[in-house]
C-alpha positions in Angstrom: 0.0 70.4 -14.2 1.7 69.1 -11.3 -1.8 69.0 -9.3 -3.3 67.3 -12.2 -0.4 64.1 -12.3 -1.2 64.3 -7.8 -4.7 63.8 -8.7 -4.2 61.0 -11.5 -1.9 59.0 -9.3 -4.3 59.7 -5.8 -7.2 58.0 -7.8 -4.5 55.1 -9.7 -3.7 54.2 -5.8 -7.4 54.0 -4.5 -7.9 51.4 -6.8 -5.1 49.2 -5.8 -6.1 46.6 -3.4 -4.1 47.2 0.1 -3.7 43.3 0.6 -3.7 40.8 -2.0 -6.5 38.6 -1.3 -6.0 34.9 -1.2 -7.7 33.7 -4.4 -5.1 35.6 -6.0 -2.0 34.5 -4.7 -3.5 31.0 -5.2 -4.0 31.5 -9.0 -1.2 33.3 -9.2 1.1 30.6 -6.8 -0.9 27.6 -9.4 0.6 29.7 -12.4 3.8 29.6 -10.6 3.7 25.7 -10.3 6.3 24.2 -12.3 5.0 20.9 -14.5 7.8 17.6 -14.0 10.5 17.6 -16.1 10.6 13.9 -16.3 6.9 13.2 -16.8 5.4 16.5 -18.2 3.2 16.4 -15.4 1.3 12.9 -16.2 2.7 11.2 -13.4 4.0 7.9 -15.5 7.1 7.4 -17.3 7.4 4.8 -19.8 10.7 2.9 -20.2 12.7 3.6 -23.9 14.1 0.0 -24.7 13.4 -1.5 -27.8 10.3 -4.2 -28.8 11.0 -7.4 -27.1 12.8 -5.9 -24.0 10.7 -7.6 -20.7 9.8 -3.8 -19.3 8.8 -2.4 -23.0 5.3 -1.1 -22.9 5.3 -0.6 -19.1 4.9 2.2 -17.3 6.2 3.3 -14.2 5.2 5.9 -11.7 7.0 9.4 -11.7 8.9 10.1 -8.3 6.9 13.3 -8.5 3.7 11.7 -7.6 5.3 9.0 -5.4 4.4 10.8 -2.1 1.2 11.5 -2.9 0.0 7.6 -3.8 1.7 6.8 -0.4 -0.1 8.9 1.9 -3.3 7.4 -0.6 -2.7 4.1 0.0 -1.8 4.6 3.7 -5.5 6.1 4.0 -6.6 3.0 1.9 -4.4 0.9 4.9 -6.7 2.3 8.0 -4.0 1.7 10.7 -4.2 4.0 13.4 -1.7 6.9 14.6 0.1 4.6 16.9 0.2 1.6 14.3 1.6 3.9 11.8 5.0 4.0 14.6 5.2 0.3 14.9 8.4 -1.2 13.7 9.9 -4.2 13.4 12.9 -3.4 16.5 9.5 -3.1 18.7 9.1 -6.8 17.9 10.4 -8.5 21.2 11.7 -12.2 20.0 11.6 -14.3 23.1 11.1 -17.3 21.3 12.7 -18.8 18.6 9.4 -19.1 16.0 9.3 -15.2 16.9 12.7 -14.7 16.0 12.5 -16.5 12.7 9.6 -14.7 11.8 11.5 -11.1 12.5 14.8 -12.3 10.5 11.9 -13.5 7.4 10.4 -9.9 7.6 14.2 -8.1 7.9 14.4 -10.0 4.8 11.7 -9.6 3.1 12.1 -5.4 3.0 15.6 -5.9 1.6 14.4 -7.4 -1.3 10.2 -7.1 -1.4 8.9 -9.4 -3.9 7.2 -12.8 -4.1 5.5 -14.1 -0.8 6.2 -13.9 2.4 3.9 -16.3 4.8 3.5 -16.6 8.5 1.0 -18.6 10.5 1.0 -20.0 13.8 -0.7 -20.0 17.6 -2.0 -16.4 18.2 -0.5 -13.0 20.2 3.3 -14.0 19.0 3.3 -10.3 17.3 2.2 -11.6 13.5 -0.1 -9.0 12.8 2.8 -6.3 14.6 5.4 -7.8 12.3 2.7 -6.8 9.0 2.6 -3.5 10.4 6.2 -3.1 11.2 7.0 -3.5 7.3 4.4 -1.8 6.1 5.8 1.4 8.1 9.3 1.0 7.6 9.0 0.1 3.7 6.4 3.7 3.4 9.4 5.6 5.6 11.9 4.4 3.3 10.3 5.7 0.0 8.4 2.5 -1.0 4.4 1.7 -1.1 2.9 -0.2 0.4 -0.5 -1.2 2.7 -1.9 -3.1 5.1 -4.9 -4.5 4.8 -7.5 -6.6 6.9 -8.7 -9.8 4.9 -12.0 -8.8 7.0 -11.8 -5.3 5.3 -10.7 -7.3 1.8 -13.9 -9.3 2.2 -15.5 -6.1 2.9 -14.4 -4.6 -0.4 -15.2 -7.2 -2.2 -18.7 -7.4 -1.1 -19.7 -4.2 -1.7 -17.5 -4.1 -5.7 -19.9 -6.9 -6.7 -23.7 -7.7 -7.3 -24.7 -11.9 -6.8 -24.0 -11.5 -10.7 -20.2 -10.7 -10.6 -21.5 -7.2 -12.1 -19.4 -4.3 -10.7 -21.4 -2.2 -8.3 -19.6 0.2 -6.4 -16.6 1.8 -8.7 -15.1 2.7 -5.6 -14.8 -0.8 -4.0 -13.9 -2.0 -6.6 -10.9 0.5 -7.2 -9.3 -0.3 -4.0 -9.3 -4.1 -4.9 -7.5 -3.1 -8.5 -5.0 -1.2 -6.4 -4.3 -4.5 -4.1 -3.7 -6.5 -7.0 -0.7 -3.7 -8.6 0.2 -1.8 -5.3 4.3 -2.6 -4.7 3.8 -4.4 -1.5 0.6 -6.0 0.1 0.3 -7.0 3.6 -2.7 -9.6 4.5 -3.3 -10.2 7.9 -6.0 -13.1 9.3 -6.3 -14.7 5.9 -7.8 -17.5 7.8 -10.6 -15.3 9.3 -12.5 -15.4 5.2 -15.4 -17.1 5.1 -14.8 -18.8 1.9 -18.0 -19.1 -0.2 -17.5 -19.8 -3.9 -17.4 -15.8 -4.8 -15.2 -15.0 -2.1 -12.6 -17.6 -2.7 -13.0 -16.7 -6.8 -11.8 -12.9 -5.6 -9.4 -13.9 -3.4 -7.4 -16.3 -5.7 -7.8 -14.1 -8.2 -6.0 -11.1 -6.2 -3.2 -13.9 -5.3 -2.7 -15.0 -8.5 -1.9 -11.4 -9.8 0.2 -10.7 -7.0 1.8 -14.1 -7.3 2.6 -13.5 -11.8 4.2 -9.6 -10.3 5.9 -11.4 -7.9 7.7 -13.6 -9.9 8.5 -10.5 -12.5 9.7 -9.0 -9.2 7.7 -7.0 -9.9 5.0 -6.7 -6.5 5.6 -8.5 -3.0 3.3 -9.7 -0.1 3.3 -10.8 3.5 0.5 -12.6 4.9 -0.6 -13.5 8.3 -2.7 -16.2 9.5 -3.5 -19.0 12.7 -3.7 -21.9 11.2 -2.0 -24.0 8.7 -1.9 -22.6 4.7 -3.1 -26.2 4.2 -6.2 -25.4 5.3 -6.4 -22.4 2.8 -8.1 -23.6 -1.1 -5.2 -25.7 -2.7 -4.7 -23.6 -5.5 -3.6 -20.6 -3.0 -1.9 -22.9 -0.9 0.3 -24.3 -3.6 1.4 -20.4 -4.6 1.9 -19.6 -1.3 4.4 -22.9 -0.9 6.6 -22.3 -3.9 10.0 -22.9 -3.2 10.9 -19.6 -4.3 8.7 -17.9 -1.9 9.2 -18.0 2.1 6.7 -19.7 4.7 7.4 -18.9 8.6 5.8 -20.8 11.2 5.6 -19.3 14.5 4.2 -21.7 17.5 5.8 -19.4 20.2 3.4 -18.4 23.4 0.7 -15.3 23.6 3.0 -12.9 24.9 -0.9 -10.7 25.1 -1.5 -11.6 29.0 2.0 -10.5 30.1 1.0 -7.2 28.1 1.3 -4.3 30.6 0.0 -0.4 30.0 
């Protein structure tokens, strides 16, 4: 009898694996995964106030998928490794249009809505300042992105037809995304070539941002050369609202004194 139970359990233990392989501890490490508490594993939360109430009917983004649309949108934002560093204390402000600028953007993270402009001569660290809040909004929990208005006009091409019909699903997600993302940053507005289509797009993206600004809701920071005057008037005038903040900088191009 004994032999018999030696035998049973010799040939029970040649068919147990010696090593779990992986495809198994990943199903079994997926079972494992617990869903949210707080959104059941949707990723939105809605608010519970009562009909009438300015945030009933909105939804709002789980913390538990917070991380996720960050490192997302920072793919969408296409700075480099050593952009992603920048911060606003590596902003040297020698001048005073340079220091205004800094204090506007030190400003503008504390509270992040409505519009923050700034235009001016070129290399007095605009497009550094964009960058700087980008990265130290994203560090401290926050989204937001950075975008090129070359790489908007980019977009924008290729998410419509001569028609206005939507082409390319994917171009055209990343513009719904820079109308509702929590903060936009737009450098070299002034570098759009601004045929009828273009400047449709582009006042449409402003005007959404601008409505979600003043929910305070959304903010954005742009960065341009010359004057917002010169930008189509019906930007301009969103842009110059008195409850939004314009920063000129006419300081020198710090660029040649640039050392490696």
């Amino acid at each position: 009898m004994p032999s018999q139970i030696n035998q049973v359990a010799s040939q029970m233990q040649s068919r147990v694996p010696s090593q779990v392989s992986p495809s198994l501890m990943r199903s079994t490490a997926d079972a494992e995964k617990k869903v949210c508490a707080e959104c059941g594993g949707s990723g939105w939360l809605r608010w519970d106030v009562p009909l009438g109430h300015p945030q009933f009917g909105k939804a709002e983004r789980c913390g538990c998928k917070r991380l996720e649309d960050m490192a997302r949108l920072q793919r969408l934002s296409g700075l480099t490794a050593s952009e992603q560093a920048v911060r606003l204390s590596d902003v040297v402000a020698a001048g005073a249009g340079t220091k205004a600028m800094v204090e506007a953007a030190r400003g503008f993270i504390q509270n992040p809505v409505g519009f923050l402009t700034l235009h001016g001569t070129t290399g007095n660290a605009k497009t550094t300042v964009l960058q700087g809040v980008v990265n130290e909004l994203v560090a401290g929990g926050m989204e937001a992105v950075y975008v090129t208005a070359f790489d908007l006009l980019g977009y924008i091409r290729k998410a419509f037809n001569a028609n206005k019909d939507v082409v390319n699903l994917d171009a055209h997600d990343r513009l719904r995304r820079f109308s509702a993302v929590r903060v936009l940053c737009i450098d070299e507005l002034d570098k759009v070539r601004w045929t009828e289509f273009v400047e449709e797009q582009i006042t449409d993206l402003i005007d959404a941002r601008y409505r979600l600004g003043l929910d305070w809701s959304v903010g954005t920071v742009i960065a341009m050369n010359a004057n917002p005057e010169t930008l189509p008037p019906w930007i301009y005038s969103r842009l110059r609202d008195g409850r939004n903040v314009m920063v000129e900088n006419t300081d020198a191009d710090v660029r040649p004194g640039m050392e490696k």
